[in-house]
C-alpha positions, 0 to 999 in steps of 0.5 A: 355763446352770442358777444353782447352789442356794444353801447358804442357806435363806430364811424367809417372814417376813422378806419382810414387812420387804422389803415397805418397802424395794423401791424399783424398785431398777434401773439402764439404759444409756438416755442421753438428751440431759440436761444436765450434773447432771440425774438424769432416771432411776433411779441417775442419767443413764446408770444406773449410780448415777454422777453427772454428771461435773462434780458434786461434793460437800463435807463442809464442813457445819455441826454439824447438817448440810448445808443443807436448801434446802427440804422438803416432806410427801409420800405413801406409796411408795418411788418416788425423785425425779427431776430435770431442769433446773429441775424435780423429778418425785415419784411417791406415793400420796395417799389413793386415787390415784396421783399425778405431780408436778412441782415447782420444784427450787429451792423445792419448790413444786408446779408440777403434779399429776395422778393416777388411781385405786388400790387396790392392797394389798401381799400381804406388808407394809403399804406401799400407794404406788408404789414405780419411780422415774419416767423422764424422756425429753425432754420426757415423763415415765413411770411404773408404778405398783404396780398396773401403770399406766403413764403418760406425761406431759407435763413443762412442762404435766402433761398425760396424753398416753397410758396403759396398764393393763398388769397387767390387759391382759397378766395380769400378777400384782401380786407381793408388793408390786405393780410394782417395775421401773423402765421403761427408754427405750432411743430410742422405745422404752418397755420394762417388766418387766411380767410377763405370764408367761401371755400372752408378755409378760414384757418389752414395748415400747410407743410413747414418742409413743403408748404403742402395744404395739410388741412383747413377749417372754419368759414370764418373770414380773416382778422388782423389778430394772429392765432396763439397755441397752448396746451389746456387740460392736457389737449394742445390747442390753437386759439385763433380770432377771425372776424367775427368769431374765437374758435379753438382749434386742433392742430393736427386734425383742423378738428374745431373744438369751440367757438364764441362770437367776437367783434361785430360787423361794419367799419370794425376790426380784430387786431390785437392777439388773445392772452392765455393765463391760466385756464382763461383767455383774455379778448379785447377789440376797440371800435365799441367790441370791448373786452371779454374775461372767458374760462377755457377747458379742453373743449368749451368757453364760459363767459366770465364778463364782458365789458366795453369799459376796461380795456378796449384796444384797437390792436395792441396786445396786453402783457402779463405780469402775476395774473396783472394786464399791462396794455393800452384803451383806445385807438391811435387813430381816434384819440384819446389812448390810455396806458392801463394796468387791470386784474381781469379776475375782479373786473377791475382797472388798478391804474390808468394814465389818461391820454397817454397815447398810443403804444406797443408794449414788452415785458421785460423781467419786472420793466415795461418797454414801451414803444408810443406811437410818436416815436417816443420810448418809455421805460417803466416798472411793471407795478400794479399799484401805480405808473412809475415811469423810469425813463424816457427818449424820443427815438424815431420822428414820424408815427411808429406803428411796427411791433418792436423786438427786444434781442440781446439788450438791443431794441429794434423799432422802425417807422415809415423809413428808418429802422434803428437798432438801439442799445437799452440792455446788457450784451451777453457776456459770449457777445 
């Protein structure tokens, strides 16, 4: 299947704006046994941006907000956090290290650090901290760094129980803004968009009790979009976006079951996470890429419609609601953005609110969270006949691009400095 050119064109320097807002922006079918509320990965416990189903949130907030439980200063990256029972992963750049931290959810403090050495540079902009969300599996948490670091540790203690230096031992290339794919636990399997395009080892899986390499596939160079695993006509698959390509791929084997071309080379990227509903998937890049409506079975693609004209975006992931796309068309960097609601099956945009601004977004029941990318938090209802917004606060200064987490009624956002952890929801009747 060959991606039809786009009629745009894309200029070099609005990459420099892009550089501070890839946040490892992605998505995964990988469900591990999480208890009701957790966010122990990126966009949520199924990622797919949906909260756990008894979370709920209100805008019955004071004048200035909702309540801030706590907060606290926090280093460079647009790594977003992570949550799992009464503990709060952070991934950031603190001075010349990379560093994991797990902290108390209910008050901030940290229970645990541990780091390693960094030097990474961006090529294009001047954000120098990790920018994948870190994944929590049992009682393990992993990161990527921007540099390629991968690390697993242990989340009661913090002990480093293995890493691996995958950039220098697969030849993968640190990109514009270094390593920006979530890694993805799909049983005891960590795979990660590595990008070692010269050595067979674009997608690999490694050993979550070792960190052992366990396979490796594709020659694909790494994007910025994390792969997603679901299982289709019966055969338990991991949907991955790299470069320039979608390829499907078995997780036991490495075995690549399909691929079809998407994005396009020079000054672009692929950054937001691929949407399974149903037996179709759901793609959408900015930067003149576009969109793409594909029917999916156990070992092929068929293009549905393509189109540069619904819904491009430059790396937020849409939600789902009832077969309805809840996201965001345009780029922070390169206004104007606007919040869309589309039914991917007609091909059609149902509302549009025009220059909204750029956002990250979470289902929430039958609500929209969503976070703006000028710290602005806005609550509305998940509805496909129109915009209803139900409430508004500013809640962070400064540009917020971090992936937010939803975990027990708390809200959990970060910006360059400051992350703060804000009541938005009920507790659990046990909290």
């Amino acid at each position: 299947m060959e991606w039809k050119q786009s009629r745009q064109t894309v200029a070099r320097q609005g990459l420099a704006g892009t550089a501070r807002l890839l946040v490892g922006a992605t998505l995964l079918w990988f469900c591990p046994a999480v208890q009701a509320g957790d966010w122990p990965q990126i966009l949520g416990p199924n990622r797919d941006g949906r909260a756990a189903s008894d979370e709920s949130v209100t805008t019955d907030w004071a004048a200035s907000g909702p309540r801030v439980v706590w907060e606290k200063q926090v280093g460079s990256g647009y790594s977003g956090i992570v949550v799992k029972g009464d503990r709060a992963v952070l991934f950031h750049r603190v001075g010349g290290e990379e560093q994991v931290a797990a902290l108390n959810a209910e008050t901030g403090q940290t229970l645990w650090s541990d780091g390693y050495a960094s030097d990474f540079r961006p090529q294009v902009g001047g954000e120098n901290g990790p920018l994948c969300t870190p994944v929590i599996a049992g009682n393990r948490v992993i990161t990527f760094g921007a540099q390629g670091v991968l690390s697993c540790h242990d989340l009661q203690k913090g002990r480093l129980l293995w890493q691996r230096k995958t950039h220098e031992e697969f030849g993968a290339r640190e990109g514009y803004f270094g390593a920006g794919s979530t890694p993805l636990v799909e049983g005891n399997r960590v795979i990660v968009n590595v990008g070692g395009f010269r050595s067979g080892a674009g997608v690999v899986a490694f050993d979550l009790q070792t960190g052992k390499t366990l396979w490796q596939a594709t020659d694909e160079q790494a994007s910025y979009s994390a792969p997603i695993a679901a299982t289709v006509d019966g055969k338990r698959m991991v949907i991955a976006v790299t470069r320039l390509k979608c390829v499907g791929i078995a997780p036991e084997t490495g075995d690549v079951l399909f691929e079809t071309r998407f994005g396009q080379r020079g000054p672009t990227v692929n950054a937001a996470s691929p949407v399974l509903l149903g037996d179709h998937l759901f793609l959408t890049a900015s930067y003149g890429i576009g969109a793409r409506w594909l029917r999916l079975n156990a070992g092929d693609l068929e293009e549905v419609w393509s189109s540069d004209a619904i819904l491009s975006s430059q790396y937020t992931t849409c939600v789902a609601r009832d077969g309805i796309l809840f996201g965001v068309d345009g780029r922070q960097d390169l206004p104007p953005a606007n919040l869309v609601c589309i039914d991917p099956a007609r091909q059609k945009v149902l509302w549009s609110v025009p220059d909204f601004g750029y956002a990250t977004l979470i289902l929430a029941g039958d609500r929209l969270v969503i976070v703006k990318t000028d710290g602005e938090l806005v609550i509305a209802a998940a509805d496909a006949t129109a915009f209803r917004p139900l409430g508004r606060a500013r809640v962070l200064t400064g540009t917020v691009r971090a992936l937010p987490a939803l975990s027990d009624g708390r809200l959990y956002v970060r910006n360059d400095e400051t992350l703060r952890c804000l009541q938005i929801g009920r507790r659990k009747a046990s909290n």
